[in-house]
C-alpha positions, 0 to 999 in steps of 0.5 A: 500500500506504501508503495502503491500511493507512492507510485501514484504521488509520482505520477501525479507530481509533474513538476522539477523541484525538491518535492519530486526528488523526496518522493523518487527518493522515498520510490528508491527507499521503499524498493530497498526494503523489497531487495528490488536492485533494479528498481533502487537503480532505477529510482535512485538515477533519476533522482540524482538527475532531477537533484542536478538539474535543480542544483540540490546536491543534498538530495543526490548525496542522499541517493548516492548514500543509500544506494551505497548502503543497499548494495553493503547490505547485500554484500556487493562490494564494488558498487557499495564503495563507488556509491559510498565514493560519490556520496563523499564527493556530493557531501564535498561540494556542499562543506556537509562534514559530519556527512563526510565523515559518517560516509567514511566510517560505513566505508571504513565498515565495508573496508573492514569486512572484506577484509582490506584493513589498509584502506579501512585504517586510511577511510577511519583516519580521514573520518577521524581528520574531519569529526576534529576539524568539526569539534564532534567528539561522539563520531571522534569517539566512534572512529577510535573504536573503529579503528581499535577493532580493526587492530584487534583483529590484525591481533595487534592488541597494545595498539588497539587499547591505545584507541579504546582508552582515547575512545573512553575519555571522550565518552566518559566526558560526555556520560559516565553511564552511557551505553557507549561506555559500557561497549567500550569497557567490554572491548577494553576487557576482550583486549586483555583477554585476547592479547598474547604475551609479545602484546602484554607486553608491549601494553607493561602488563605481566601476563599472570594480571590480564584475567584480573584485568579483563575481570575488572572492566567486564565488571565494569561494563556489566555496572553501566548496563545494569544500571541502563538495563540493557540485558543485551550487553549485560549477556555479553558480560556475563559470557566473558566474566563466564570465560575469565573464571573458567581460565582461573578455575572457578568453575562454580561462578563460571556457570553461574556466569554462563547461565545467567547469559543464556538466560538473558540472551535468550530474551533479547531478539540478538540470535547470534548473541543467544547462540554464542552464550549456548556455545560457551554454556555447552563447550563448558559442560563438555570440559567438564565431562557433563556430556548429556548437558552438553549435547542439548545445549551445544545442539541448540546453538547449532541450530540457533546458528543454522537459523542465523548463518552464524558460520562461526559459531556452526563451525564451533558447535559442530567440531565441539558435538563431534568431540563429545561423541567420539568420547561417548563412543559413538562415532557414528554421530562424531563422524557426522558432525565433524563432516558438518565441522569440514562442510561449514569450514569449508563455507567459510574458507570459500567465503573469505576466498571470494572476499579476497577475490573481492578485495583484489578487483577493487584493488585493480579497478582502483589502479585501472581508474588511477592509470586513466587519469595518469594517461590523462594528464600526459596526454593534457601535459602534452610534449612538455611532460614527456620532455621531463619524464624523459629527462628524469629517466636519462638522470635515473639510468646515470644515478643507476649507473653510479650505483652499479659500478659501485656495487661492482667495487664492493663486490670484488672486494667482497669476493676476495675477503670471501676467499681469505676466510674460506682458505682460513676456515678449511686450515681450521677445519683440517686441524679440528679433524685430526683432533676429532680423529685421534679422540675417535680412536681412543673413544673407540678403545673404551667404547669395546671394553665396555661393550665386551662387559655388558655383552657378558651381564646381558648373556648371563641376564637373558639366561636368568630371564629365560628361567624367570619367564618358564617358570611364571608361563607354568604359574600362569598356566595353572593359575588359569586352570584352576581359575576356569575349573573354579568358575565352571564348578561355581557357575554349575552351582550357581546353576543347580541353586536356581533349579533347587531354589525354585523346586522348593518354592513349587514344593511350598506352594503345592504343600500349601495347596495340600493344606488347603485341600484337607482343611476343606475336606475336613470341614465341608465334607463333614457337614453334608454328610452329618447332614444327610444321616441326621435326615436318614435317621429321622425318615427312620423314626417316621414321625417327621412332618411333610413341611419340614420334610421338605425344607430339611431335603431342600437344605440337604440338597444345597449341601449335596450340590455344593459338595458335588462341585467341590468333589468335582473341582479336586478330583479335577485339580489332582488329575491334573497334578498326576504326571501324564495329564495332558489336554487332548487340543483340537479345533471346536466351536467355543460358541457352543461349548459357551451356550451349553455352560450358559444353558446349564447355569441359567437356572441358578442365574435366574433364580438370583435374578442375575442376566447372562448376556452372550455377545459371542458370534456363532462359529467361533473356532478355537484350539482347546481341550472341550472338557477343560474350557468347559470346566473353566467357562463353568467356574468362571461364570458360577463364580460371577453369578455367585458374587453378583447380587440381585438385578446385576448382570453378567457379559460373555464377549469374544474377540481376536488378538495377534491370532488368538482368540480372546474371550471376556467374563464381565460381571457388575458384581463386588469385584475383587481387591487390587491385592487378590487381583496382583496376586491372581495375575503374578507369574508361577502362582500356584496357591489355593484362593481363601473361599468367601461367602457369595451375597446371599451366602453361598459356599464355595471351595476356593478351588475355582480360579486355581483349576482355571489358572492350572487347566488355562496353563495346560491349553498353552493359554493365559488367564488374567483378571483386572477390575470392571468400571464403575464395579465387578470383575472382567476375566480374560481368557486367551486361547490359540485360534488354530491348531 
């Protein structure tokens, strides 16, 4: 929409004058945020000629200005410093110094990140010339950092801190507690920390007080940012103050240093700032061998640096991550970052070569343009020009002929003195080995004796050695003998302990069980048969009434049928605990065994007022013993009518599961606790179930859930229990579907 009203304003306005070259001018702009080249061209021309032809030459170093810092941006050398030159040109015409100046320090900036630090130091200077010309300290005080950096990274240290420290006193006399000020103190402290010991040197610093030096003015710089709230260089500070403790061995104020940076880094919206203070948090639990810290966060710069084309900082995480698992042992990941290391290395050193590339041809078209003006002015000069060169070369060959023939002297003078001291050199050299030769002989002397004396204690030592290695190779031998027979013998006991072990848990289990059976067999078979003579011995008398007859029979009936099934339950659990027991498995219809047991318990549902609901489909095939699952569906649906109350129901569903065949038993009744259940479910259970009364008081023998776990077991099957939602029980039954 900018852009569009623009366009429009333009085209409305016909007229030459200042107000035309603003809108061409904010045209040009507006392009620029789009990263439209041609059209910043386009724009931008016709406002310098429209900016001509009215003599506003403001309006034309403008446009040169920012056509310049549009192409900077964009990493375009050449055209950057042609535009950034005629803007300087412009800016002269019309005596705008401080414009001249500021121009100078972008090119000084364009210069430095090439890098050609010649002609940055040259632009900086200039720059520096004119600000004092205008008495304008800050911009003064801007070109001294400028020209400390680009020091700093020629690793001239002691020269940049001359530039920082005349850079600090102008700020300081401004605002003690500027933003500037702070910088400054932060770079004061990166040049101590940075400086090699040639450079301490030459600044009269020892090297054992340059950390305290760097601490001091990281401190002194985190003081004004504090105080300015600025979290972005606070985070710097914090990362420096975090590699000054590290170096001196702190190692618990260094991560409190480094945590607290990543923690206000993160904040800022300085991506490169965030990465940086993940690197030195991540490269410091990597020293530390805290290599789980270390890969999360070193992961993280890494791609907060991917993100941001930090190259730098890609290629530091990446070598510092391949580091960390080639000392975890896992090279395979070593590998594939130390490639990434090479890959962004690689970026890099292309990068620095298309710089130089760069620089070059500025440089040549720099010369081409100084020797066209050259030949320029020969030709404007005319003859009278050549006549002078000419007679200043005559003079140059004369003066070069003196040189020569004065050389020429030295040289035969040189030449001789060279002889006498080769023929003086080679006199000493012939005594010196004759003295070498005599003192070689004699040396050769007692050089055998001595070797006739240690050949004889070498003979006698190797035979010594030779005894010594015979017999620790026996030792050695038997020692390994013995060692593998012990470990055989232990590992074969370590063995039959585990069987013995688990024999005798099997043996208590089942000695258990035993327990159970004759305590039931004692006390529920008693009853019944008490029972059933009392009721003998009163049809005997005869004088019995018909009422009680037949409540007496009834009641003796109940106690016949539960001791029918509890006769029934143990003769099935003791046959199969007989060896040679084993289930006959073949393919059945589960839907029918189901609907048999279902008929055959409907009754004593009914008579509960207890529903059965069979959800199973017709036809359903399984590979099981037809007497077993019988027995099992029989226990496992009695048992649910048993403990359901009144009004419940009951729910048979079947279902397929990795080609098996599932079959669910969900009752709404009182369930069982989280413990019979754990102790249901446990592996190798083999305990008789403690028997409780249903809700209207039924018996039972405790004998049920334990034939179904055993006869489940021998169909190569598995039974479990798990509570039902909101109450009751669901048994899940799991068969193999084929045989």
């Amino acid at each position: 929409m900018r852009l569009d009203s623009l366009l429009a304003l333009n085209q409305k306005n016909l007229r030459t004058d200042s107000t035309k070259v603003k809108i061409l001018l904010q045209l040009s702009r507006q392009y620029s945020n789009m990263d439209n080249a041609d059209k910043v061209e386009e724009y931008t021309d016709q406002a310098v000629d429209l900016a001509h032809k009215i003599d506003q030459k403001k309006f034309s170093a403008i446009a040169y200005y920012r056509r310049g810092l549009f192409y900077h941006n964009h990493n375009n050398h050449q055209k950057a410093e042609e535009n950034y030159l005629m803007a300087i040109n412009e800016y002269a015409s019309i005596n705008n110094l401080n414009r001249i100046g500021s121009t100078y320090l972008d090119l000084g900036n364009l210069y430095a990140s090439i890098p050609d630090y010649a002609k940055a130091l040259e632009v900086n200077q200039k720059a520096l010339a004119i600000f004092e010309k205008a008495n304008n300290e800050a911009d003064m005080a801007r070109c001294y950092t400028n020209i400390s950096d680009i020091y700093q990274d020629l690793g001239q240290q002691s020269q940049a801190l001359v530039y920082l420290k005349l850079a600090l006193k102008l700020l300081k006399k401004k605002n003690e507690n500027s933003r500037e000020v702070a910088v400054v103190y932060h770079m004061i402290g990166r040049n101590y920390l940075e400086a090699n010991a040639a450079e301490l040197a030459k600044m009269s610093v020892k090297p054992n007080q340059k950390l305290k030096l760097a601490l001091d003015h990281f401190n002194k710089s985190l003081k004004v940012a504090e105080t300015l709230e600025d979290n972005g260089i606070v985070a710097s500070n914090m990362r420096s103050i975090g590699n000054v403790y590290n170096e001196l061995g702190s190692k618990e104020y260094a991560l409190n240093a480094y945590l607290k940076s990543v923690d206000l880094s993160k904040k800022e919206d300085d991506k490169g700032a965030y990465a940086a203070s993940l690197y030195a948090l991540g490269n410091f639990y990597r020293q530390e061998g805290d290599f789980g810290n270390a890969t999360v966060l070193l992961n993280n710069s890494l791609k907060v640096a991917q993100e941001d084309n930090v190259l730098d900082l890609e290629k530091n995480s990446a070598l510092a991550l391949s580091d960390v698992y080639e000392k975890e042992r896992d090279y395979n990941k070593s590998l594939i970052f130390y490639k990434q290391y090479i890959n962004v290395r690689d970026r890099i050193f292309n990068e620095d070569k298309e710089k130089e590339i760069t620089r070059r041809q500025m440089q040549l078209d720099f010369g081409v343009k100084e020797r066209d003006f050259l030949l320029h002015q020969k030709i404007t000069d005319g003859e009278l020009q050549r006549q002078v060169l000419l007679a200043q070369k005559q003079q140059q060959e004369l003066i070069l002929k003196k040189q020569q023939l004065a050389l020429s002297d030295k040289e035969r003078s040189l030449q001789r003195l060279t002889f006498l001291k080769k023929q003086a050199d080679l006199e000493i050299e012939r005594e010196i080995q004759a003295s070498k030769f005599e003192r070689a002989k004699m040396q050769a002397r007692y050089e055998t004796s001595l070797r006739d004396k240690q050949i004889s204690k070498q003979e006698q030592q190797i035979k010594f050695d030779w005894k010594i290695k015979i017999f620790l190779s026996v030792a050695i031998t038997l020692i390994l003998l013995a060692a593998l027979v012990i470990f055989f013998n232990q590992r074969k006991t370590n063995r039959l302990n585990k069987i013995i072990n688990h024999q005798k848990r099997e043996l208590e289990q089942l000695s258990r069980v035993k327990d159970r059976i004759f305590s039931v067999v004692s006390h529920d078979m008693r009853v019944p048969i008490n029972s059933l003579i009392s009721f003998i011995q009163l049809l005997e008398a005869g004088n019995i009434e018909q009422e009680k007859l037949s409540r007496y029979a009834a009641s003796l009936k109940h106690n016949l049928a539960y001791t029918s099934t509890m006769m029934e339950n143990l003769l099935n659990w003791a046959a199969s605990q007989m060896q040679g027991f084993n289930p006959y498995l073949e393919q059945i219809d589960v839907s029918a065994l189901l609907q048999e047991t279902q008929q055959a318990l409907q009754s004593a549902a009914d008579q509960k007022g207890v529903e059965i609901l069979n959800y199973m489909p017709a036809g359903i095939q399984g590979k099981t013993d037809s007497n077993m699952l019988s027995l099992v569906l029989r226990n496992l649906v009695s048992n649910a009518i048993k403990f359901t109350p009144q009004g419940g129901s009951i729910s048979i569903f079947s279902g397929e599961l990795n080609n098996h065949l599932q079959i669910k038993i969900v009752d709404t009744g009182v369930g069982l606790t989280p413990k019979q259940i754990n102790h249901f479910n446990k592996m190798g259970h083999l305990g008789a179930g403690v028997t409780t009364l249903g809700t209207n008081k039924e018996k039972g023998t405790g004998l049920g859930l334990l034939l179904c776990r055993t006869f489940v077991g021998l169909m190569d099957g598995k039974i479990t229990v798990e509570s039902n939602t909101p109450q009751g029980s669901v048994f899940t039954i799991e068969l193999n579907k084929e045989v």
